[in-house]
C-alpha positions in Angstrom: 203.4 54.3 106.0 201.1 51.8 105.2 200.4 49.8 101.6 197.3 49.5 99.9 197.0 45.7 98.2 195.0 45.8 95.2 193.3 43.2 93.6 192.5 43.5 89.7 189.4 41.5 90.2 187.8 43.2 93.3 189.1 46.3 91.9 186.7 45.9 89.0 183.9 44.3 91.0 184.0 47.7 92.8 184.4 50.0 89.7 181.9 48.1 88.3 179.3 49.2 91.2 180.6 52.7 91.3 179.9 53.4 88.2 175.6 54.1 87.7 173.5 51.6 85.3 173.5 53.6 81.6 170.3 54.4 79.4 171.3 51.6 77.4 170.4 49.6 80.3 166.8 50.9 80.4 163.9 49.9 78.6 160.9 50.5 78.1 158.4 48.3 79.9 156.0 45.8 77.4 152.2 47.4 77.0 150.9 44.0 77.7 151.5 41.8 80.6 151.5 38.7 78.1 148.0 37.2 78.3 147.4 34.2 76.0 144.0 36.1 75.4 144.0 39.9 75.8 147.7 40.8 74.9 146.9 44.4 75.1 145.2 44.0 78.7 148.2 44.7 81.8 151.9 46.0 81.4 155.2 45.0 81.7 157.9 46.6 83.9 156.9 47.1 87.5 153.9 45.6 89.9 151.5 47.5 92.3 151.0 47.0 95.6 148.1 49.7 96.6 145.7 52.3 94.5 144.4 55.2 96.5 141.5 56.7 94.3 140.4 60.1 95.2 136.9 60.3 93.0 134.3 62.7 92.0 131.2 61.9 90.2 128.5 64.0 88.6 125.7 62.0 87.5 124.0 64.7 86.1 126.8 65.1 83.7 128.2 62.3 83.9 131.8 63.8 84.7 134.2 61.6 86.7 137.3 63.5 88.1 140.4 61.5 89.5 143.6 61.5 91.4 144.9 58.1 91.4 147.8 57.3 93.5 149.6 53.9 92.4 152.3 52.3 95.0 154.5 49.9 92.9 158.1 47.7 92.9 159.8 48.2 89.5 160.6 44.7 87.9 163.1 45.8 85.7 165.1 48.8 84.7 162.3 51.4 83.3 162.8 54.3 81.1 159.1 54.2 80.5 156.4 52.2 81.6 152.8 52.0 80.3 149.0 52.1 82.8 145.6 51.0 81.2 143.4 54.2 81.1 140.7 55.6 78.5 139.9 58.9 80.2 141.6 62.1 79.6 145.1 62.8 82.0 146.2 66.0 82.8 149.5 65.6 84.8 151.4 62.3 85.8 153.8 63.0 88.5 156.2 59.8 88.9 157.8 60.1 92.6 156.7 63.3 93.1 158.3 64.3 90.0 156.3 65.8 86.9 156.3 62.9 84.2 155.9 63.0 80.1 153.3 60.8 79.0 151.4 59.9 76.2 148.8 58.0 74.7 148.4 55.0 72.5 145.8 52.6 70.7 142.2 52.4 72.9 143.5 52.5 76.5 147.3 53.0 76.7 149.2 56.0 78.6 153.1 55.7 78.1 154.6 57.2 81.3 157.9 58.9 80.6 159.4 59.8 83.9 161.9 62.5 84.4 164.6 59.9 85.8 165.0 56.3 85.0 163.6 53.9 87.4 166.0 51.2 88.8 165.0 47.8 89.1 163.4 46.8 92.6 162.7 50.1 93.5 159.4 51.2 95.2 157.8 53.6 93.0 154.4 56.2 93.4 152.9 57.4 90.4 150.2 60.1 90.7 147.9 60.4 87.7 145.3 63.6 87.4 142.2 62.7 85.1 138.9 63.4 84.3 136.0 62.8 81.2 132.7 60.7 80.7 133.1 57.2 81.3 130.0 56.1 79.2 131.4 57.7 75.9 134.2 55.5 76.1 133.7 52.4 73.9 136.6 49.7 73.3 135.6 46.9 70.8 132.5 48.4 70.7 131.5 47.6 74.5 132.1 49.6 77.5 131.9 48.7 81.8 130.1 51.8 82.5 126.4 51.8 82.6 124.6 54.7 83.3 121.6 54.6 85.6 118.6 56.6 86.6 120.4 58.7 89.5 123.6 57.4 88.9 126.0 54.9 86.9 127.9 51.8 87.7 131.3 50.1 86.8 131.1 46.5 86.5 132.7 44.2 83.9 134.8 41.1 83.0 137.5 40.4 82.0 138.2 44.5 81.3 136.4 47.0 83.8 139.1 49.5 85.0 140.2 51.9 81.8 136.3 53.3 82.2 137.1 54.7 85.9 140.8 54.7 87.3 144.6 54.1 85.7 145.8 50.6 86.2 147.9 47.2 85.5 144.5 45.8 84.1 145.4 42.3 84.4 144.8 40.0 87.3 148.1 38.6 87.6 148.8 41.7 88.9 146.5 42.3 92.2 146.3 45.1 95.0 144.7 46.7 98.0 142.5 49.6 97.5 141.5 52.5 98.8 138.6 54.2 97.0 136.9 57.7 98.3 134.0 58.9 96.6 132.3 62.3 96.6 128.7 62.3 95.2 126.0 65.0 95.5 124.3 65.2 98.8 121.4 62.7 98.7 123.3 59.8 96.6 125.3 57.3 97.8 128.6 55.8 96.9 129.3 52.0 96.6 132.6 50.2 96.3 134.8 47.0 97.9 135.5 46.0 100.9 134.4 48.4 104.4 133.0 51.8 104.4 135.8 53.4 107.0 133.7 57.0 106.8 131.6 59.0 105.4 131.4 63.2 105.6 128.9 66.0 104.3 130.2 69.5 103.5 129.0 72.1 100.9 126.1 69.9 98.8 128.6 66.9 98.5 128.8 63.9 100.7 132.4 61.6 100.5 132.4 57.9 101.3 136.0 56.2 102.0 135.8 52.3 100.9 138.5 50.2 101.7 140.0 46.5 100.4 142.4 45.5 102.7 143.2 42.3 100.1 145.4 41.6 97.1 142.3 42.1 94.3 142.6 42.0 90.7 141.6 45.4 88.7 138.2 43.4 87.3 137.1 42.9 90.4 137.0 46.7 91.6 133.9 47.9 91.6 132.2 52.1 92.0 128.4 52.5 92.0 126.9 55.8 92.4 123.1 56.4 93.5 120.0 56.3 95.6 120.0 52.6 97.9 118.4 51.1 100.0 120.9 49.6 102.5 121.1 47.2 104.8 124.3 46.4 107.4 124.6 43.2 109.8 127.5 41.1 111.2 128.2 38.1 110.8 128.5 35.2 113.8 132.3 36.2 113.1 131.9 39.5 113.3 132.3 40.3 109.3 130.9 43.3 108.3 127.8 42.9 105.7 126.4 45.6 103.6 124.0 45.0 100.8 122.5 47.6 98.6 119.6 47.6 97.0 118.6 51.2 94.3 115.1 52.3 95.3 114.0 51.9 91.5 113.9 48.0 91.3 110.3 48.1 90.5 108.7 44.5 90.5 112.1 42.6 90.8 112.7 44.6 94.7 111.1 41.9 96.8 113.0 39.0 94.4 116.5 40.9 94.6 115.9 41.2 98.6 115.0 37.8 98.8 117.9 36.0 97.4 120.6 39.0 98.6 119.2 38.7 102.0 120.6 35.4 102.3 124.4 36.3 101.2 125.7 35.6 105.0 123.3 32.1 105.0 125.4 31.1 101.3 128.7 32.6 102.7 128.7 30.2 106.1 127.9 27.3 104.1 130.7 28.0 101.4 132.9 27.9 104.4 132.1 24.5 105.0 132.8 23.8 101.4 136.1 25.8 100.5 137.2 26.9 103.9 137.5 29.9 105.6 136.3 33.7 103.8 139.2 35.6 102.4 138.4 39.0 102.6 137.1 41.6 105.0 133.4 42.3 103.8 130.4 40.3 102.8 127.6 41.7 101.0 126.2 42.5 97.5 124.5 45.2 95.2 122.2 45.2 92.9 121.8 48.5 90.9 119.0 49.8 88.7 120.9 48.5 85.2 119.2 47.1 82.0 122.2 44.0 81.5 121.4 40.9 82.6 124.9 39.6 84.0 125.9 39.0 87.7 130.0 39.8 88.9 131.7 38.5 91.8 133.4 41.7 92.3 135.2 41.2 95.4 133.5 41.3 98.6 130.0 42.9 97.1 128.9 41.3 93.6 127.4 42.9 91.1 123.7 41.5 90.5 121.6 43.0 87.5 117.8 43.3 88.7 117.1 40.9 85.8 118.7 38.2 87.8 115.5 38.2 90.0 112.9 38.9 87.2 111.4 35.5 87.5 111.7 35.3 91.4 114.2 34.7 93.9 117.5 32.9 92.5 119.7 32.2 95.5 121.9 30.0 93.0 123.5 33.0 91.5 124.4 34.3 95.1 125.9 31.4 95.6 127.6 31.5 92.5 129.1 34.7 93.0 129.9 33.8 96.5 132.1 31.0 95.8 134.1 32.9 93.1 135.3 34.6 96.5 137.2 32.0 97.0 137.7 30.8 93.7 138.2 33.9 91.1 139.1 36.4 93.2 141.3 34.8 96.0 143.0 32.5 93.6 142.9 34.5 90.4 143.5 33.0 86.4 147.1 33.3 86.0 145.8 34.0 82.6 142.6 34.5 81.1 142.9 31.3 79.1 142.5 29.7 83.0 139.0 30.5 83.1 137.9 27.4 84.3 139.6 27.6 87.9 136.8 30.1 88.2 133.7 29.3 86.3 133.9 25.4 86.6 134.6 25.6 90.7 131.5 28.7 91.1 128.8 26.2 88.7 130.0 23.0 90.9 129.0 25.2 93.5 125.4 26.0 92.6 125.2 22.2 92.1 127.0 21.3 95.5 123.9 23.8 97.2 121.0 21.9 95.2 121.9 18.8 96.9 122.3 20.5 100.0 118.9 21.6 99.9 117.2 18.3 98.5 116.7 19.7 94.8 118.9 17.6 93.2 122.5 16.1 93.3 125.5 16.9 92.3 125.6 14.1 90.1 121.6 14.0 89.2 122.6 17.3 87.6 125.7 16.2 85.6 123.5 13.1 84.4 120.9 15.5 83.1 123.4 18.0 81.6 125.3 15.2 79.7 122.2 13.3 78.9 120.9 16.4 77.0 123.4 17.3 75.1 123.6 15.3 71.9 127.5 14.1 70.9 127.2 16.2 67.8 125.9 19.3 69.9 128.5 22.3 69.3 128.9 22.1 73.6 131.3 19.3 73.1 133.4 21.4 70.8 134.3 23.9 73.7 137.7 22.9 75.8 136.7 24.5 79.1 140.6 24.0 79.8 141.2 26.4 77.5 138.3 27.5 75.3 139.2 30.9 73.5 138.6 34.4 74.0 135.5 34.3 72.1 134.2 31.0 73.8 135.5 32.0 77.4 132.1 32.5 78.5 130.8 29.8 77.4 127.7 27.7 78.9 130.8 24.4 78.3 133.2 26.2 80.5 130.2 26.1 83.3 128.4 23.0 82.7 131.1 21.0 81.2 133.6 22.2 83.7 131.5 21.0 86.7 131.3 17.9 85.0 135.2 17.6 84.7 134.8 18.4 88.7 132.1 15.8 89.5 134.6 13.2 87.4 137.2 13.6 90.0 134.6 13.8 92.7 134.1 9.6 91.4 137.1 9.2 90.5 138.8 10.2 94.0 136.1 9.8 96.3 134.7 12.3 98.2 136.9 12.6 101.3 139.9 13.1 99.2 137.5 15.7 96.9 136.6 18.0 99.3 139.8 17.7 100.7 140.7 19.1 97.2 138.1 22.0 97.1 138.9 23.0 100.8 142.6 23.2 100.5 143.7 24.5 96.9 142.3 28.2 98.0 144.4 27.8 101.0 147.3 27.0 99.1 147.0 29.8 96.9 145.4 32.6 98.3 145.6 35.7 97.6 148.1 34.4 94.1 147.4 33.3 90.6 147.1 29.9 89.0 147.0 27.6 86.0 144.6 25.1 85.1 148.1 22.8 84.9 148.6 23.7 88.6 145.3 22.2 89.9 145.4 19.1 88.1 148.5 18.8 90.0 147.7 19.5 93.5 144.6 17.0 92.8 147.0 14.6 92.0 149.2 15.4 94.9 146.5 15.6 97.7 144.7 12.5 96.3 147.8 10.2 95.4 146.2 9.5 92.0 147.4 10.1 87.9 144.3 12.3 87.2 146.1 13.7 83.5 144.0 12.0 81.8 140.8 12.7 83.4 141.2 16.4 83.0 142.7 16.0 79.8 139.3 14.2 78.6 136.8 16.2 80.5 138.7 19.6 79.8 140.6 19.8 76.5 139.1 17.0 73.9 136.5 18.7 71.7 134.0 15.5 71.8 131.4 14.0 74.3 133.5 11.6 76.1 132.0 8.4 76.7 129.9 7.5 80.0 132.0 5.8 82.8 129.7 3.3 84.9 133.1 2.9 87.5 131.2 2.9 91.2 132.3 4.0 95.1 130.9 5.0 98.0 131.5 8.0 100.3 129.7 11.1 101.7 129.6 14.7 101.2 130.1 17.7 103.9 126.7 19.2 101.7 124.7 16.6 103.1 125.5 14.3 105.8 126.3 10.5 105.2 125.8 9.2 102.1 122.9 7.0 101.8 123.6 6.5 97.7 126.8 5.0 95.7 128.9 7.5 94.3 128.9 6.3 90.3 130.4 7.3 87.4 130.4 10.6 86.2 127.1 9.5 84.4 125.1 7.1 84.3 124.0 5.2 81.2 122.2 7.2 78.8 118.5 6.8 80.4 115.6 6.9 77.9 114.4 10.3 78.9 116.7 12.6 81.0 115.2 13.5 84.6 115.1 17.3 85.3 116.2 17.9 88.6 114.3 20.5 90.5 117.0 23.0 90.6 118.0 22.6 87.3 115.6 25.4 85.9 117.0 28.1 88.8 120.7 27.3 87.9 119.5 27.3 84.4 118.8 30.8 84.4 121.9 32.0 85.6 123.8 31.1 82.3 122.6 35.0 81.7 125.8 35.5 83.8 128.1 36.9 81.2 125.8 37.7 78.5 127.3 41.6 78.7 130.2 40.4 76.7 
C-alpha cells in the first residue's frame, strides 16, 4: 500500500497549470506600437526577429508580387495581432495554419489566427500579396518612386506598407532576407550582401542579405539598369555602389562623391568606432526628389544631391547615421536628434578634418546668423514635433548642443563620448534622456542643464565665452583653445569654406 500526501496549496498550483489559458485571457494586440509621434506606425503584441521576402517586380506594369515570411516571439497572449501593409493580401497563413484577416484605416491588416497564440512563443506568419506600389498614397505621400526602367522604395520615418508586411516602427528591428526577380537585363538592389544571383526563362533573381537587427525604414528595394561597382575594403568589407545609367550631367558628380564611401567610412571609424554591419556602399537612382537616406549599409542618394558638383558631406552624413540612426535607433520618433544632430556634427567634424573649417568656426557662423527672434530658435531639437522633425534646428541646432559638450567636457572625454555610446547600444534603441546620461556618466559632469538649454528651450541661448584646451582625433594636436560654444557675436559672421557644401544638404528630408 502506499499513501498519497496532498497538499491544498500545491494541489492548486498544479491544477492551476493543468488547466490551458482561456479566451478571456487573450487579446488582441494594440495597432500601434505607442510612438509619441506616429501612433498608428508599429504594433503591439509580438516582435520579429527575421523577414524573408520572396519579390517580384514588373516595371513595365508596375506590379509587385510578395510572399513575406515574418519569424517573431509573441509578447503577450494574442487572439489577434495587427502588420503594417497597404497592398492587397491574398492568404495569411499563421504557423502554417490559414489565418482570417482583415483590413483597417490606410495600412492596417488584422491577423486573426485559427488558434490563440501563447505569450513567448516563436511564431511565423506567411503573408501572400500583390498590387502597384505607386498608387498607394498615405497622407497624401507615398515611398515608392517610379523610375525610367524601374522604381525605388526609400523613405523616412514610413517606407515599408508600399513593398512588404511589417512592425513599421524601429523599436522593433530585424535581419532580412530579400530575393528579387526582375526582367532579364535590370538589376535588383537591396541591404546588406548580394549572396547570388540566377537567370532562367527572361527573369533574373538577386538574393540580398542583412545579417543585422535593422529597423523597417531603413530597408531598402531598387529595381533597374546600374552601373556597378564592387571593392573590399582593407578589412575585407564588401562595397557595392550603384549608379542608374540615366544620371545625365550629375553621373560624373554622383561617382565622385560615392566613390569615396570606403575613404568616409575608415575615417568614421576613427570617430565612432568600429562599422556595424556587413556591407558598405551606396546607390543613387534615376529619381526626381531631392532627399538622401541612410538606409542601412547602402544609402539612398537622389542625383540632385550632386547637381551642383561633388558633395562628399552628404556621404558622410549618411555614413555616420550607420552608426548613429541605424545601429542605435530612436526609441521613438520624438528622439530624432540621436540621429540628425550626431550625422550634422559629423559633416562638421570632416570639414575640419579637411582644413575647411572647424567644428566650432561652423557653430560660430550658424549661431551668429541666426537672429534671436529667427523662428530656428523656436524648434526643441530634443523633441521638436512631428511636423518640425525635420527641421534645419534639429541639424544645425543639435550639432551645436554637441559642440557645447565638446567645451564643456573637453575633447578627450567627448570623443570618448561619440566612440563609446554606439558601442553601448548597438544594435538597440535609445532616448534622448539616455544619452545625456551616459555623457554624464563617462565624463563625471551634471550636463542636465546643458542639454536642457541647447535642446529643449525655444530661445537663442546666450553665448558662453568659458575656455579649454585639448585636441581632436579629426585633426591631430590642437594648436587653438577650445572656447565656448560661440564666440562673441562678431560684427560680420565668417563663412567657413565648407559651409556652402554642408549647406546644401539641408535638401536631406525635403520628400516629407
Amino acid at each position: 500500500m502506499h499513501r498519497r500526501i496532498i497538499v491544498p496549496s500545491a494541489l492548486a498550483a498544479g491544477l492551476l497549470l493543468a488547466i490551458p489559458a482561456s479566451a478571456a485571457d487573450f487579446q488582441v494586440g494594440a495597432p500601434g506600437i505607442g510612438d509619441s509621434y506616429y501612433p498608428a506606425s508599429g504594433n503591439g503584441g509580438y516582435d520579429v526577429s527575421h523577414y524573408d521576402l520572396r519579390l517580384k517586380y514588373q516595371p513595365a506594369t508596375d506590379v509587385l508580387e510578395g510572399t513575406a515570411t515574418l519569424l517573431a516571439t509573441t509578447k503577450q497572449n494574442l487572439s489577434r495581432f495587427n502588420l503594417d501593409l497597404g497592398l492587397k493580401v491574398s492568404e495569411v497563413r499563421v504557423n502554417g495554419r490559414v489565418a482570417k484577416f482583415a483590413t483597417s484605416g490606410d495600412h492596417e491588416l488584422e491577423v486573426t489566427p485559427a488558434t490563440p497564440l501563447e505569450k513567448g512563443k516563436s511564431i511565423s506568419v506567411v503573408v501572400r500579396y500583390a498590387g502597384k506600389p505607386s498608387e498607394l498614397k498615405i497622407g497624401g505621400w507615398s515611398a515608392w518612386a517610379r523610375t525610367p526602367d524601374g522604381a525605388v522604395a526609400a523613405q523616412e520615418p514610413d517606407s515599408a506598407v508600399w513593398w512588404f508586411p511589417s512592425n513599421d516602427h524601429p523599436l522593433d528591428k530585424a535581419t532580412f532576407d530579400v530575393s528579387v526577380l526582375v526582367p532579364d537585363g535590370l538589376q535588383a538592389i537591396s541591404n546588406g550582401v548580394l549572396q547570388s544571383q540566377s537567370s532562367k526563362l527572361g527573369w533574373t533573381r538577386y538574393n540580398w542579405r542583412s545579417n543585422k537587427p535593422q529597423a523597417t525604414y531603413l530597408a531598402t528595394l531598387a529595381v533597374g539598369r546600374f552601373d556597378i561597382t564592387t571593392d573590399k575594403t582593407a578589412n575585407g568589407l564588401p562595397v557595392l555602389n550603384a549608379y542608374s545609367k540615366d544620371l545625365g550631367d550629375n553621373a560624373g558628380a554622383a561617382r565622385a562623391s560615392v566613390e569615396r564611401t570606403t575613404e568616409v567610412a575608415e575615417w568614421l571609424e576613427s570617430v565612432f568606432g568600429p562599422y556595424p554591419f556587413n556591407a558598405l556602399g551606396g546607390y543613387v537612382p534615376n529619381v526626381t526628389s531631392g532627399f538622401a537616406l541612410e538606409t542601412q549599409t547602402r544609402p539612398f542618394y537622389s542625383p540632385r544631391q550632386f547637381a551642383n558638383g561633388a558633395n562628399v558631406s552628404v556621404v558622410v552624413h549618411e555614413l555616420a547615421h550607420q552608426w548613429y540612426g541605424d545601429s542605435v535607433s530612436v526609441a521613438d520618433w520624438k528622439d530624432i536628434w540621436v540621429n540628425e544632430g550626431f550625422a550634422r556634427y559629423s559633416q562638421w567634424l570632416w570639414s575640419e578634418k579637411e582644413g575647411e573649417g572647424t567644428a566650432q568656426e561652423l557653430a560660430d557662423y550658424v549661431y551668429q546668423t541666426r537672429a534671436a527672434d529667427d523662428p530656428f530658435w523656436k524648434v526643441k531639437p530634443g523633441d521638436p514635433g512631428a511636423d518640425d522633425q525635420f527641421h534645419a534646428a534639429v541639424y544645425d541646432r543639435g550639432a551645436l548642443a554637441l559642440q557645447a559638450l565638446r567645451n564643456e567636457v573637453g575633447d578627450e572625454a567627448f570623443f570618448r563620448i561619440l566612440k563609446g555610446w554606439p558601442q553601448e547600444h548597438a544594435y538597440g534603441n535609445a532616448h534622448v534622456s539616455d544619452f545625456v546620461r551616459y555623457a554624464e556618466r563617462v565624463s563625471g559632469k551634471p550636463l542636465a542643464g546643458l542639454f536642457d538649454t541647447w535642446l529643449y528651450q525655444p530661445v537663442k541661448p546666450a553665448a558662453p565665452t568659458t575656455a579649454g584646451a585639448g585636441r581632436t582625433p579629426a585633426t591631430g594636436p590642437a594648436s587653438r583653445p577650445v572656447r565656448g560654444t560661440v564666440k562673441k557675436q562678431a560684427a560680420k559672421p565668417v563663412q567657413p569654406k565648407s559651409w556652402k557644401k554642408i549647406a546644401e544638404t539641408n535638401t536631406l528630408h525635403d520628400a516629407r
